[in-house]
CHARMM internal coordinates of N, CA and C (Angstrom, degrees):
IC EDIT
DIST 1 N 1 CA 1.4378
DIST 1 CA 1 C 1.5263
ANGL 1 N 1 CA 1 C 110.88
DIST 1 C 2 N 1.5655
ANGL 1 CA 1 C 2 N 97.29
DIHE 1 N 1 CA 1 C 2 N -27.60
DIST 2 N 2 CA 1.6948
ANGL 1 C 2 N 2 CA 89.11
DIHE 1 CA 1 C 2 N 2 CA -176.17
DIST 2 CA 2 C 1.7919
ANGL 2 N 2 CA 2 C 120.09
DIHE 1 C 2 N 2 CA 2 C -82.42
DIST 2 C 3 N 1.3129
ANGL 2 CA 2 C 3 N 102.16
DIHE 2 N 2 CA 2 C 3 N -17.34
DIST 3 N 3 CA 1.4411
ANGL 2 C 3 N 3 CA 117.65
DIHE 2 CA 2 C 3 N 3 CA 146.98
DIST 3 CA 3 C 1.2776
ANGL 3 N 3 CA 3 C 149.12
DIHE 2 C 3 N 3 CA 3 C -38.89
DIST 3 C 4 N 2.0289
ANGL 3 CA 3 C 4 N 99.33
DIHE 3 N 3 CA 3 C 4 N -42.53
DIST 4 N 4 CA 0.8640
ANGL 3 C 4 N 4 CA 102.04
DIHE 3 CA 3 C 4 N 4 CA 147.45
DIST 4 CA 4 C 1.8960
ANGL 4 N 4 CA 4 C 159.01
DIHE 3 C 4 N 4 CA 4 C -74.38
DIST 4 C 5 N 1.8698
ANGL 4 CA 4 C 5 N 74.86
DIHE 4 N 4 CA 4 C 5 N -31.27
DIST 5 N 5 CA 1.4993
ANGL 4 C 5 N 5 CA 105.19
DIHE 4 CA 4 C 5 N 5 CA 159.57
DIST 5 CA 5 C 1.8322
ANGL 5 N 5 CA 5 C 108.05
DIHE 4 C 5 N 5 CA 5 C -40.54
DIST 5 C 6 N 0.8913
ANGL 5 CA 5 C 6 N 128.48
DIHE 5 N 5 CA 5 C 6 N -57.79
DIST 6 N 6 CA 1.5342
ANGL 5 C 6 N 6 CA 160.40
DIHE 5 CA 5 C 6 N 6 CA -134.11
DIST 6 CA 6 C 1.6016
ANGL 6 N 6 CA 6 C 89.87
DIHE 5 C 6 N 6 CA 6 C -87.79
DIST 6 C 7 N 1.2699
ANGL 6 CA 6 C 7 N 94.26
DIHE 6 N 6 CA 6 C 7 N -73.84
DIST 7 N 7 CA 1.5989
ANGL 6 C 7 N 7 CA 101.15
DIHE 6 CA 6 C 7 N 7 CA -159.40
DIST 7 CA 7 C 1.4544
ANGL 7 N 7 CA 7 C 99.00
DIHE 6 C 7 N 7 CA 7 C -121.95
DIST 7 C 8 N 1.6049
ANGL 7 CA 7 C 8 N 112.35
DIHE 7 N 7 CA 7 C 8 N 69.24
DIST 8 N 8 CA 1.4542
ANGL 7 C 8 N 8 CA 110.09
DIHE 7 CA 7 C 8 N 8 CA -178.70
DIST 8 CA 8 C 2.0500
ANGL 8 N 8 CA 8 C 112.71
DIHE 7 C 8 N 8 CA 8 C -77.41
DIST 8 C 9 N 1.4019
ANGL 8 CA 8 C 9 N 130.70
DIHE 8 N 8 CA 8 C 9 N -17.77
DIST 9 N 9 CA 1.0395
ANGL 8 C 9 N 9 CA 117.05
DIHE 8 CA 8 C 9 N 9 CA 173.73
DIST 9 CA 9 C 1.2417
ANGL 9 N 9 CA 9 C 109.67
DIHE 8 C 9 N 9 CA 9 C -78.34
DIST 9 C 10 N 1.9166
ANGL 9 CA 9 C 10 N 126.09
DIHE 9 N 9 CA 9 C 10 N 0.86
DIST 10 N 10 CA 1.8392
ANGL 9 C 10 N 10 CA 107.60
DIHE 9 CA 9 C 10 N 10 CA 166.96
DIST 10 CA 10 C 1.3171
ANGL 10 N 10 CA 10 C 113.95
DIHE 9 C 10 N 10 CA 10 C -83.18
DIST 10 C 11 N 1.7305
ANGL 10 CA 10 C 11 N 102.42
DIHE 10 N 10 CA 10 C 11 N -13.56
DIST 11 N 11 CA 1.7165
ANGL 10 C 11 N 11 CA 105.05
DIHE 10 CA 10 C 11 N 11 CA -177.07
DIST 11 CA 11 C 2.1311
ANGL 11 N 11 CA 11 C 112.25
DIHE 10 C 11 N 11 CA 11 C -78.81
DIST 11 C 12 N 1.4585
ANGL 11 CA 11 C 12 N 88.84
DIHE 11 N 11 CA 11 C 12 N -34.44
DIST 12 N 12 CA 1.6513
ANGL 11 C 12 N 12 CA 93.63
DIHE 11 CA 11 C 12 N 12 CA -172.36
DIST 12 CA 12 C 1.0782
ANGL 12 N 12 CA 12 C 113.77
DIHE 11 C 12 N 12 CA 12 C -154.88
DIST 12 C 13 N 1.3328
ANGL 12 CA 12 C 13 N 144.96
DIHE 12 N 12 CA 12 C 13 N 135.93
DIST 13 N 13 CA 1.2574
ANGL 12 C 13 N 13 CA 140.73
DIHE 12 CA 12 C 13 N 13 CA -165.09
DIST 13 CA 13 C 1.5937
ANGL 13 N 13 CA 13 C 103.69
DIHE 12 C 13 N 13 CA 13 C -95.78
DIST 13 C 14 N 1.1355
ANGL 13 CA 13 C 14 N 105.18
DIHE 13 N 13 CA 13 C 14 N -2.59
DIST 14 N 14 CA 1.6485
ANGL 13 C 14 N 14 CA 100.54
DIHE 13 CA 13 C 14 N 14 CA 157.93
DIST 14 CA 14 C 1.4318
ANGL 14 N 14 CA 14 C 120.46
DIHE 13 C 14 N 14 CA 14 C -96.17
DIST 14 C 15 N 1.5801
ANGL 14 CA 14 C 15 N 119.48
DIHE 14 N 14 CA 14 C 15 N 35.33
DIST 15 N 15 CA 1.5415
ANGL 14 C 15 N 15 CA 135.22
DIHE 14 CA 14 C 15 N 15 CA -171.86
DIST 15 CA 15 C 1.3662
ANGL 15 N 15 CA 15 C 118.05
DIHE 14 C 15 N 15 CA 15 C 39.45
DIST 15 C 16 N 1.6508
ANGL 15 CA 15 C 16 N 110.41
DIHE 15 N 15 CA 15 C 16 N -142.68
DIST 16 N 16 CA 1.4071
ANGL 15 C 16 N 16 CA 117.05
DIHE 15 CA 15 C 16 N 16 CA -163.17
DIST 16 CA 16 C 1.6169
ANGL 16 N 16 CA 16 C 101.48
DIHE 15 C 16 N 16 CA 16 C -77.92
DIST 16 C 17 N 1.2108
ANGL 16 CA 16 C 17 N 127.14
DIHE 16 N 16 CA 16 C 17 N -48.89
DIST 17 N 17 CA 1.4512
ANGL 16 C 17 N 17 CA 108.67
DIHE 16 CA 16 C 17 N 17 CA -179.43
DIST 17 CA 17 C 1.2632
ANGL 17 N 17 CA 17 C 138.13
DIHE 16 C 17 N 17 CA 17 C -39.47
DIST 17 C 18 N 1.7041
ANGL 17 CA 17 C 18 N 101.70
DIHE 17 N 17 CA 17 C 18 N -29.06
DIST 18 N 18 CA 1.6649
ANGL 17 C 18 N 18 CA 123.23
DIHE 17 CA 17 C 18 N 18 CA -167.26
DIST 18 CA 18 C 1.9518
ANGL 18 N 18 CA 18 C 75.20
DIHE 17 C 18 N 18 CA 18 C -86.09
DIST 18 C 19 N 0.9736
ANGL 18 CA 18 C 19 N 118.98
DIHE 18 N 18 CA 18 C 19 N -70.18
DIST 19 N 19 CA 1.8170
ANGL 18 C 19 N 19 CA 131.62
DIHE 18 CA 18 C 19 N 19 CA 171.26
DIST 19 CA 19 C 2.1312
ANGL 19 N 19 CA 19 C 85.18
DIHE 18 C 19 N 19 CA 19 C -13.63
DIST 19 C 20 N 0.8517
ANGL 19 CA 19 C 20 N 85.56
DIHE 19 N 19 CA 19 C 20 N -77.90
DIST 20 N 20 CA 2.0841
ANGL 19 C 20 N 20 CA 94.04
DIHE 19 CA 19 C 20 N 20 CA -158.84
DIST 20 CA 20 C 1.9135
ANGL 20 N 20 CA 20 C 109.43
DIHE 19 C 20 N 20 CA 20 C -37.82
DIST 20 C 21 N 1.1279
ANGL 20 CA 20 C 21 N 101.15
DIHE 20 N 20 CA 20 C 21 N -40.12
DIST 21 N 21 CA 1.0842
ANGL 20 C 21 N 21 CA 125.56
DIHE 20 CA 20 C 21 N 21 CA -128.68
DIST 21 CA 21 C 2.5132
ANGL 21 N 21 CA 21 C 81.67
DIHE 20 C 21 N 21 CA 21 C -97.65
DIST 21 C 22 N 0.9082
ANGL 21 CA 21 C 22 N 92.11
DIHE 21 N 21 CA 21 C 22 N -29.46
DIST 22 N 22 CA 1.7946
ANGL 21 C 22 N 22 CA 131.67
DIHE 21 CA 21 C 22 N 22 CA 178.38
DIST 22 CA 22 C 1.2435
ANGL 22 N 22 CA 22 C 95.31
DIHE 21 C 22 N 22 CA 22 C -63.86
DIST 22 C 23 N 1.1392
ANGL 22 CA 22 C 23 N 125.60
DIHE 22 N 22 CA 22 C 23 N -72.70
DIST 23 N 23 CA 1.8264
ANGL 22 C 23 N 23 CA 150.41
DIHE 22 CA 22 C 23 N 23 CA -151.34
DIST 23 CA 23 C 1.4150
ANGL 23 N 23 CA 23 C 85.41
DIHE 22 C 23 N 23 CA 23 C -76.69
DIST 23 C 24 N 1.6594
ANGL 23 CA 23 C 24 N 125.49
DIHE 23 N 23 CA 23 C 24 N -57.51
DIST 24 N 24 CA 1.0650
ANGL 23 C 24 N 24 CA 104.85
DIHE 23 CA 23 C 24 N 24 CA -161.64
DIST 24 CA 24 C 1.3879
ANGL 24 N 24 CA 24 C 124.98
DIHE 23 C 24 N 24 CA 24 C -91.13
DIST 24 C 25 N 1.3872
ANGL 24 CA 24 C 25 N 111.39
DIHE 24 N 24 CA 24 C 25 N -21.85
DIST 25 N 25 CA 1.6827
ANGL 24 C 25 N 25 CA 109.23
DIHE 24 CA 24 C 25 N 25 CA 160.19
DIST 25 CA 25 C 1.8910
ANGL 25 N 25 CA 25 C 110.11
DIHE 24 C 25 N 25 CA 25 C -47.92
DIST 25 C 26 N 1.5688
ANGL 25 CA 25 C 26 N 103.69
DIHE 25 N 25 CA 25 C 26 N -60.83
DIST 26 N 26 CA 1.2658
ANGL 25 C 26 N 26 CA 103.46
DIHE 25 CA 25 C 26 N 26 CA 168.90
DIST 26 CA 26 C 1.9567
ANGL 26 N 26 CA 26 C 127.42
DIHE 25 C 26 N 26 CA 26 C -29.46
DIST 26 C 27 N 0.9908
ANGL 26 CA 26 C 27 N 96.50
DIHE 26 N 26 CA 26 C 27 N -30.54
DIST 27 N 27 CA 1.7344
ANGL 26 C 27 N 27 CA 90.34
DIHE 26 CA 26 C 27 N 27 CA -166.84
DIST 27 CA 27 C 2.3697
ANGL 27 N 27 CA 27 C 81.15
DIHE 26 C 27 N 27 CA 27 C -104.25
DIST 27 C 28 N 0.7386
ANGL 27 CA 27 C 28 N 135.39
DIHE 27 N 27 CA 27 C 28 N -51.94
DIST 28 N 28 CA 1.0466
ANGL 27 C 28 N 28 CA 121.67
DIHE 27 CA 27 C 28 N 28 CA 179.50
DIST 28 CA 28 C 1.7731
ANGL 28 N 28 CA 28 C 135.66
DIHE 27 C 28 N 28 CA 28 C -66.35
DIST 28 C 29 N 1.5673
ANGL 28 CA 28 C 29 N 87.45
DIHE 28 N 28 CA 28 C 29 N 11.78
DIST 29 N 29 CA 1.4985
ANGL 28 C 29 N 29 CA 111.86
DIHE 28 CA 28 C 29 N 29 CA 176.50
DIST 29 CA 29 C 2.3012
ANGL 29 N 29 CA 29 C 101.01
DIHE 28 C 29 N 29 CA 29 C -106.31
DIST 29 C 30 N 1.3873
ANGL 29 CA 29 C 30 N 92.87
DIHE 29 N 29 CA 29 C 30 N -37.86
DIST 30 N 30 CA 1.2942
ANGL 29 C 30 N 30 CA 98.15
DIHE 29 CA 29 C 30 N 30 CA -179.26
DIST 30 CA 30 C 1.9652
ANGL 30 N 30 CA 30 C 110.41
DIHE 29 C 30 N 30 CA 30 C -75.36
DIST 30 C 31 N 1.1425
ANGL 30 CA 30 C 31 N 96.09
DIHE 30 N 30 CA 30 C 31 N -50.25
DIST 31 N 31 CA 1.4549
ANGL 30 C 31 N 31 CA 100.01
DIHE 30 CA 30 C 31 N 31 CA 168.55
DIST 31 CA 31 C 1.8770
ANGL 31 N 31 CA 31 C 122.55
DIHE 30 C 31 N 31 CA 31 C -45.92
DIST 31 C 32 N 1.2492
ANGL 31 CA 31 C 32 N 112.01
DIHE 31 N 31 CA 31 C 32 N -59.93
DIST 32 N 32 CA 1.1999
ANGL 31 C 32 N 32 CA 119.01
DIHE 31 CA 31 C 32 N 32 CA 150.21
DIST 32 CA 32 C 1.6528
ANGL 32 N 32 CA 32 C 138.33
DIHE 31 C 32 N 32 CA 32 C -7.77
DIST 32 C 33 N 2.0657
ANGL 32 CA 32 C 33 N 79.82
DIHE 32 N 32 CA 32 C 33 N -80.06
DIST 33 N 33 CA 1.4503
ANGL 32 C 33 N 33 CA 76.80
DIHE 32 CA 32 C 33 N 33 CA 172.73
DIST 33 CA 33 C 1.7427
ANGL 33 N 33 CA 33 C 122.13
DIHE 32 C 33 N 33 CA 33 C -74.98
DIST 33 C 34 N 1.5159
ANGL 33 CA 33 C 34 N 97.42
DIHE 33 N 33 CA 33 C 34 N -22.94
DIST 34 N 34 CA 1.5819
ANGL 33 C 34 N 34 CA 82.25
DIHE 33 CA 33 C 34 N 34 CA -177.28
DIST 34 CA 34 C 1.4219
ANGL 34 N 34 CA 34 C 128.09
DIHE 33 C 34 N 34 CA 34 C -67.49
DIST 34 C 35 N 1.7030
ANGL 34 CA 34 C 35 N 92.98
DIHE 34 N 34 CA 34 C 35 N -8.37
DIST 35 N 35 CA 1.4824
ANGL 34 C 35 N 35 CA 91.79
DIHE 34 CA 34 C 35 N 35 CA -169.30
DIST 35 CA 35 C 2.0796
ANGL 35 N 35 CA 35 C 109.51
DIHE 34 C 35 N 35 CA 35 C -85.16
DIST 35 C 36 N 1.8531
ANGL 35 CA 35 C 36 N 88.21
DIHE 35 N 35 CA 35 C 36 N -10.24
DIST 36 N 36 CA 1.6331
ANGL 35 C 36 N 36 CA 107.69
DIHE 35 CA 35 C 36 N 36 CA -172.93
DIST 36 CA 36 C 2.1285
ANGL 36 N 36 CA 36 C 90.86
DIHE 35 C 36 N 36 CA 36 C -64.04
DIST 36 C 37 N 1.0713
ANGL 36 CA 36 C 37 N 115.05
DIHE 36 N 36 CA 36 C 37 N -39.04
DIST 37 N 37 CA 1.0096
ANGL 36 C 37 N 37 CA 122.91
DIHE 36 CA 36 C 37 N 37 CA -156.23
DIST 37 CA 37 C 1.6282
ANGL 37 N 37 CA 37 C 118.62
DIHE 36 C 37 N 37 CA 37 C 97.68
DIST 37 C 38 N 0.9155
ANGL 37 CA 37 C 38 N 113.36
DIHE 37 N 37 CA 37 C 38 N 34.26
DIST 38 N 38 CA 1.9374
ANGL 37 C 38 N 38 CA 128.44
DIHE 37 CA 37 C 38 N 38 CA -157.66
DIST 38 CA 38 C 1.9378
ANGL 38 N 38 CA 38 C 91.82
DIHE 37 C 38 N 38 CA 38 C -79.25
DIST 38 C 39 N 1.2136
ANGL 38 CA 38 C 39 N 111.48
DIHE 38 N 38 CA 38 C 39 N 129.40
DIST 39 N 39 CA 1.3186
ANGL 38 C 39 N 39 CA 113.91
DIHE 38 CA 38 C 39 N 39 CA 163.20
DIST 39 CA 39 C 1.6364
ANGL 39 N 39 CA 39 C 115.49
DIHE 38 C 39 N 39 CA 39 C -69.36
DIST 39 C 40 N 1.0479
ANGL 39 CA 39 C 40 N 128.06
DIHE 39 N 39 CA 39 C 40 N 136.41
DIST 40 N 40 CA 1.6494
ANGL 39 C 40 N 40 CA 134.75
DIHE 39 CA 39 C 40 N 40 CA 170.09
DIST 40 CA 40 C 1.2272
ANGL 40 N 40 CA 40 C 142.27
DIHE 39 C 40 N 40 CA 40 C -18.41
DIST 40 C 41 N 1.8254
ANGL 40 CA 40 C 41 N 110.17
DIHE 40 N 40 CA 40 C 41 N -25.87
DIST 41 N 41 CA 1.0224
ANGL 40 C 41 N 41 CA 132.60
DIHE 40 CA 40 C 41 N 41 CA -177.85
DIST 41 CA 41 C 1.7937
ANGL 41 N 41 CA 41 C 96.61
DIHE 40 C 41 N 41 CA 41 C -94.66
DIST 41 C 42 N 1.4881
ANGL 41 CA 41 C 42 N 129.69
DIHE 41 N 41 CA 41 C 42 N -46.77
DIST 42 N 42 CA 1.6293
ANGL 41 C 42 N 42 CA 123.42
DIHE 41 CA 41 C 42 N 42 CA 155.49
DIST 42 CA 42 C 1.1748
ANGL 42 N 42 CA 42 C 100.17
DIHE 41 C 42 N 42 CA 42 C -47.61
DIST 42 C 43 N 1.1025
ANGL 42 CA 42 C 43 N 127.88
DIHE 42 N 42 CA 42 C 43 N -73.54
DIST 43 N 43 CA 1.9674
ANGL 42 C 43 N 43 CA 108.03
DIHE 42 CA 42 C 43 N 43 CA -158.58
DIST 43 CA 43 C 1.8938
ANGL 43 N 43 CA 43 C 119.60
DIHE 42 C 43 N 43 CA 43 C -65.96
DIST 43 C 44 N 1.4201
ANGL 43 CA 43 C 44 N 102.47
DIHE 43 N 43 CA 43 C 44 N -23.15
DIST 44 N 44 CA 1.6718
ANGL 43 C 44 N 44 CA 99.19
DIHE 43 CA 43 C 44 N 44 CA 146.25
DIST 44 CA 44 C 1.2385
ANGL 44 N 44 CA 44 C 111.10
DIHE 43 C 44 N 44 CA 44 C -46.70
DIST 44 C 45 N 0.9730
ANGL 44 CA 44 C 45 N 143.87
DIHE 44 N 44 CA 44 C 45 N -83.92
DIST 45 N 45 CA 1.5966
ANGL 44 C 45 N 45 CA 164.29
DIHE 44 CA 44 C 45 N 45 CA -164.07
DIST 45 CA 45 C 1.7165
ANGL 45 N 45 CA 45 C 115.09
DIHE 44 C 45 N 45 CA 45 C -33.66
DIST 45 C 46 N 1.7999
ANGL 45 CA 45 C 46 N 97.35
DIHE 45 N 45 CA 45 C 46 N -42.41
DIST 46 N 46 CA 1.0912
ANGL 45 C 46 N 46 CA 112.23
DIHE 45 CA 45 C 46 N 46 CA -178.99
DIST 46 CA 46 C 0.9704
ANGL 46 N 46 CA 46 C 117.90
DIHE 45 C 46 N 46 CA 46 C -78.71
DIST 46 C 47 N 1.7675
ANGL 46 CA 46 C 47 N 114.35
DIHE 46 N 46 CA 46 C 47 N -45.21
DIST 47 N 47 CA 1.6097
ANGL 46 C 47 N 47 CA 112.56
DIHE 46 CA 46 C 47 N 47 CA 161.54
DIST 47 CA 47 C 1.0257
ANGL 47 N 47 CA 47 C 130.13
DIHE 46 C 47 N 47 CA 47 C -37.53
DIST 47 C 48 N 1.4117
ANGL 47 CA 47 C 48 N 126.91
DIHE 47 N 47 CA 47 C 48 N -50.04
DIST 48 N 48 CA 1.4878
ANGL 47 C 48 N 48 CA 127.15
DIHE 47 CA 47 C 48 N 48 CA -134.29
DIST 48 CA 48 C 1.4926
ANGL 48 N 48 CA 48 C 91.92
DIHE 47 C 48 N 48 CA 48 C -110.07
DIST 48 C 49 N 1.6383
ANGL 48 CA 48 C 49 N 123.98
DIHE 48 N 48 CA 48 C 49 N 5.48
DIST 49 N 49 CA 1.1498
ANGL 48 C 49 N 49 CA 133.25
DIHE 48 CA 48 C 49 N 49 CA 175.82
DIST 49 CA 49 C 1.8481
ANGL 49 N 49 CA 49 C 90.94
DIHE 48 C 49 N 49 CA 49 C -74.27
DIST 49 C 50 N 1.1713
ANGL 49 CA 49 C 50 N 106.87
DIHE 49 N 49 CA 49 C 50 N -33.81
DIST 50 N 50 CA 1.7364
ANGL 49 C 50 N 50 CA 110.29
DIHE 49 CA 49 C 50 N 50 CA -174.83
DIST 50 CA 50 C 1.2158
ANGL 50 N 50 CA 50 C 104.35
DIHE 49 C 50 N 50 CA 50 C -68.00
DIST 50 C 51 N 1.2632
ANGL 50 CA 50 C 51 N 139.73
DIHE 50 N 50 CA 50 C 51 N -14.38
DIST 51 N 51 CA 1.5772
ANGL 50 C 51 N 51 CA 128.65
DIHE 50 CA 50 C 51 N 51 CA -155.81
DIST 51 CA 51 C 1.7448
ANGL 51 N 51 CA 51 C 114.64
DIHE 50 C 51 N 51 CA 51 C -80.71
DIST 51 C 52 N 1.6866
ANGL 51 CA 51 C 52 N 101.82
DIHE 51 N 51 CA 51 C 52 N -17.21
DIST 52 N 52 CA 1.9313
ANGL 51 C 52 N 52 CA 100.93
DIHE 51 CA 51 C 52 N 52 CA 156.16
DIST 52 CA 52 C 1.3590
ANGL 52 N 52 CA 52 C 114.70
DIHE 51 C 52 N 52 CA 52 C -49.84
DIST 52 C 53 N 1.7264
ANGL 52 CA 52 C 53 N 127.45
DIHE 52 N 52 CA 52 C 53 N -32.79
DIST 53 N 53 CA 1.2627
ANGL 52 C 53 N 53 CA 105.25
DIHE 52 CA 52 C 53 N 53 CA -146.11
DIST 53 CA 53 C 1.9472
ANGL 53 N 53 CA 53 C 99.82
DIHE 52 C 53 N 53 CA 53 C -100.27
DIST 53 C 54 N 1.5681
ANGL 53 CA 53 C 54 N 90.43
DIHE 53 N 53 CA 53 C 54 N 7.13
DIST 54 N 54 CA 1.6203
ANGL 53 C 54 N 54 CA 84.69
DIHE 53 CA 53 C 54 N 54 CA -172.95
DIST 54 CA 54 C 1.7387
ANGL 54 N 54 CA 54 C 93.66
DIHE 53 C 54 N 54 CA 54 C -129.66
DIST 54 C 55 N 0.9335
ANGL 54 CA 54 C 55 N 129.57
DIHE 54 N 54 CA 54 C 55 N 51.29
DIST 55 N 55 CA 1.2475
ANGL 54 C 55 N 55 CA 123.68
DIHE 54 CA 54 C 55 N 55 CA -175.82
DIST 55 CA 55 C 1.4239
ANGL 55 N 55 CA 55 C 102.32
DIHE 54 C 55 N 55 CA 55 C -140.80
DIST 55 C 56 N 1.2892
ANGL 55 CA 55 C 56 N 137.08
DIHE 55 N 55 CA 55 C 56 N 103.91
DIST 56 N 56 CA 1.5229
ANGL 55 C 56 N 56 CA 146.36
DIHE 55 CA 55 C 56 N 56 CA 166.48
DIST 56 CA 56 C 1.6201
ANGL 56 N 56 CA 56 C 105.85
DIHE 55 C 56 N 56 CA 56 C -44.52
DIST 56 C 57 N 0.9287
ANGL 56 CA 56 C 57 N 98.58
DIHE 56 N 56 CA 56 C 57 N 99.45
DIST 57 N 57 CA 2.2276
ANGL 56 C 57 N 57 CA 113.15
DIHE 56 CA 56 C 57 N 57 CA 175.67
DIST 57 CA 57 C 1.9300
ANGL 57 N 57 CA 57 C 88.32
DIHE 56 C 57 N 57 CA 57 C -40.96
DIST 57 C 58 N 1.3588
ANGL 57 CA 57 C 58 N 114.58
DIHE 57 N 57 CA 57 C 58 N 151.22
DIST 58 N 58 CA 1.7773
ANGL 57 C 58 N 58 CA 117.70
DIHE 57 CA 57 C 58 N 58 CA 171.39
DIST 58 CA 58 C 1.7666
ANGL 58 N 58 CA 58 C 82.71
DIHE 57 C 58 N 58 CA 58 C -85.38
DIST 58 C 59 N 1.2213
ANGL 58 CA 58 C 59 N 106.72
DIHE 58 N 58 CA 58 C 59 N 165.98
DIST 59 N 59 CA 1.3145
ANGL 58 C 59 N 59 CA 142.13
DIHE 58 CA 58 C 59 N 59 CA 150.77
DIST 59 CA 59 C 1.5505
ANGL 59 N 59 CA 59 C 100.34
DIHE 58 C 59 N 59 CA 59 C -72.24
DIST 59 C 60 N 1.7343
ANGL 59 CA 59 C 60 N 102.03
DIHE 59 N 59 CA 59 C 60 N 135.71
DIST 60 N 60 CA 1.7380
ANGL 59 C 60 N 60 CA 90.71
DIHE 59 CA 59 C 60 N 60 CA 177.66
DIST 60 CA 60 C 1.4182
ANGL 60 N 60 CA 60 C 94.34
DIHE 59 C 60 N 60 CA 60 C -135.78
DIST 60 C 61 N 1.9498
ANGL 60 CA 60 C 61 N 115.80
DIHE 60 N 60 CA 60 C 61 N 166.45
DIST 61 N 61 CA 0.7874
ANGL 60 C 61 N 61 CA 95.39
DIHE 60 CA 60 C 61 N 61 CA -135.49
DIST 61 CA 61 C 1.4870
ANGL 61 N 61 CA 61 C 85.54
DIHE 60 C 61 N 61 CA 61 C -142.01
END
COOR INIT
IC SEED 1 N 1 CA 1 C
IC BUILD
């Protein structure tokens, strides 16, 4: 996360806000489930459901 902070146009080309905005869905997805009682292997699952919103699409060619 602090990576992203850092180098928010490798996370999104809509910079740090799209960056802020990332972090905090992220922690309110973790909160959630922990509060669901979700075992570790669900809140993996749930995370990495986030990884569209921080992942720069390639240019194709």
């Amino acid at each position: 996360m602090v990576a992203m902070f850092e180098q928010p146009l490798r996370c999104s080309p809509a910079g740090r806000t799209h960056v802020e905005f990332v972090i905090g869905l992220f922690f309110q997805v973790v909160v959630r489930e922990f509060a669901r009682g979700a075992e570790i292997d669900i809140l993996r699952s749930r995370v990495l459901m986030l990884a569209p919103f921080v992942e720069t699409p390639t240019a194709r060619t």
